[in-house]
C-alpha atoms as one frame of an Amber mdcrd trajectory, in Angstrom:
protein
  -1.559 -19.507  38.392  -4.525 -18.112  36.805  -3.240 -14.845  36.069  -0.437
 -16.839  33.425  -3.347 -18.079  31.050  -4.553 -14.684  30.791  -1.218 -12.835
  30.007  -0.039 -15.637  27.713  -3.619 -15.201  25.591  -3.097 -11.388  25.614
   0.610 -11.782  24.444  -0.165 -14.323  22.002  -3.028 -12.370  19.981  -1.232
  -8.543  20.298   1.901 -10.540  18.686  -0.832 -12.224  16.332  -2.535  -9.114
  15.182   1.048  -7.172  14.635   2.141 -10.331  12.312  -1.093  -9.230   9.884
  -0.030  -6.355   7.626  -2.759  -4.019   7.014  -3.307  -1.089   4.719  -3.515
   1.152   7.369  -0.090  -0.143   8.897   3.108   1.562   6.736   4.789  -1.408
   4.630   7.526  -2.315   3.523   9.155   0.793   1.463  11.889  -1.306  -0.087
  10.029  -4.088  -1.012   7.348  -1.443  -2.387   9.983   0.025  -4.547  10.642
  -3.182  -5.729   7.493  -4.079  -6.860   6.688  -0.470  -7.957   9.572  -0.687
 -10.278   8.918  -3.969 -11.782   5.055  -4.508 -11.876   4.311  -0.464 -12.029
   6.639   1.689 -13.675   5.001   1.221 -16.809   2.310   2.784 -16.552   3.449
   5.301 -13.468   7.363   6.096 -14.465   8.605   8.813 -12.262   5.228   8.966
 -10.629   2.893   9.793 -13.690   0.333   8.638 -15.068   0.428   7.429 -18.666
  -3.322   6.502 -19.402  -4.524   9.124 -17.164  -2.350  11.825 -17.352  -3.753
  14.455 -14.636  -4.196  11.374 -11.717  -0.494  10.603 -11.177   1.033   9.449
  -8.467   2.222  13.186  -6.970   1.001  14.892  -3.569  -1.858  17.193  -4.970
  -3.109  14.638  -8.024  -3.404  12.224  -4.634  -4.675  14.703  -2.107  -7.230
  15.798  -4.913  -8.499  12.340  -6.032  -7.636   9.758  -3.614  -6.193  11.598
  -0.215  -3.118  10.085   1.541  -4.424   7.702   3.444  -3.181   4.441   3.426
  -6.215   2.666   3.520  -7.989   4.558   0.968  -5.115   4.356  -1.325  -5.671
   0.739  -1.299  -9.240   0.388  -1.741  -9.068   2.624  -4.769  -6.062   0.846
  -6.211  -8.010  -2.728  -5.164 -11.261  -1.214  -7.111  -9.992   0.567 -10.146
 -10.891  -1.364 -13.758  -7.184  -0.786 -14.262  -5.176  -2.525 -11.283  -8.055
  -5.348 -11.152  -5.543  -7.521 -12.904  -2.647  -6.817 -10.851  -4.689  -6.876
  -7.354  -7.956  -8.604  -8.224  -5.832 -11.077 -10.297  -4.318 -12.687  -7.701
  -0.890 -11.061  -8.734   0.075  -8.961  -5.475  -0.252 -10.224  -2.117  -2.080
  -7.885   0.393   1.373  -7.256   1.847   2.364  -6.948  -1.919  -0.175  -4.057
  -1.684   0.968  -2.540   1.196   4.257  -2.051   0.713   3.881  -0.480  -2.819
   1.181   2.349  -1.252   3.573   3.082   1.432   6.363   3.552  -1.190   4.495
   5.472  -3.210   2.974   7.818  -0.423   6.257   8.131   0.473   7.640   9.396
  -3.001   4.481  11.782  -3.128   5.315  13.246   0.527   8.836  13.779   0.552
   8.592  15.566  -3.298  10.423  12.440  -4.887   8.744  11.782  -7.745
């Protein structure tokens, strides 16, 4: 009887922890091309980069100014000047977050841009 409590705890928080998304945990690529398209594209059409034109959104700008890492992706896009307003501002969920990176890394990987 007292081996229950402890498998139902351990159940209960690795099904708790997996419910969390994460930056480091691949979203939601259709849902990140959703958002990309509406909330991004103008700015970073096609994967560019309109006010900074060499830091787009393709494999080497990424590998040579960011990386592409999830997680580091995020924290740059959570602490640039520039996406303050969409991230900072309360406009994209963290999961909102999440599932544009992993679009994006996506586009950058596969050559899709």
């Amino acid at each position: 009887a007292a081996v229950a409590p402890i498998i139902s705890a351990a159940t209960i928080f690795a099904f708790t922890v997996a419910s969390y998304p994460s930056p480091a945990t691949a979203g939601d690529i259709t849902k990140g091309s959703q958002i990309f398209t509406s909330t991004c594209a103008g700015c970073h059409a096609g994967g560019n980069n309109f006010l900074k034109e060499k830091k787009t959104l393709k494999k080497e700008a990424l590998e040579k100014y960011v990386g592409l890492d999830e997680t580091k992706i995020a924290e740059f896009f959570k602490k640039s000047f520039v996406h303050q307003n969409q991230a900072g501002g309360g406009k994209m969920s963290e999961e909102d977050v999440a599932d544009v990176i992993s679009y994006v890394v996506t586009q950058a990987v596969n050559d899709k841009w």
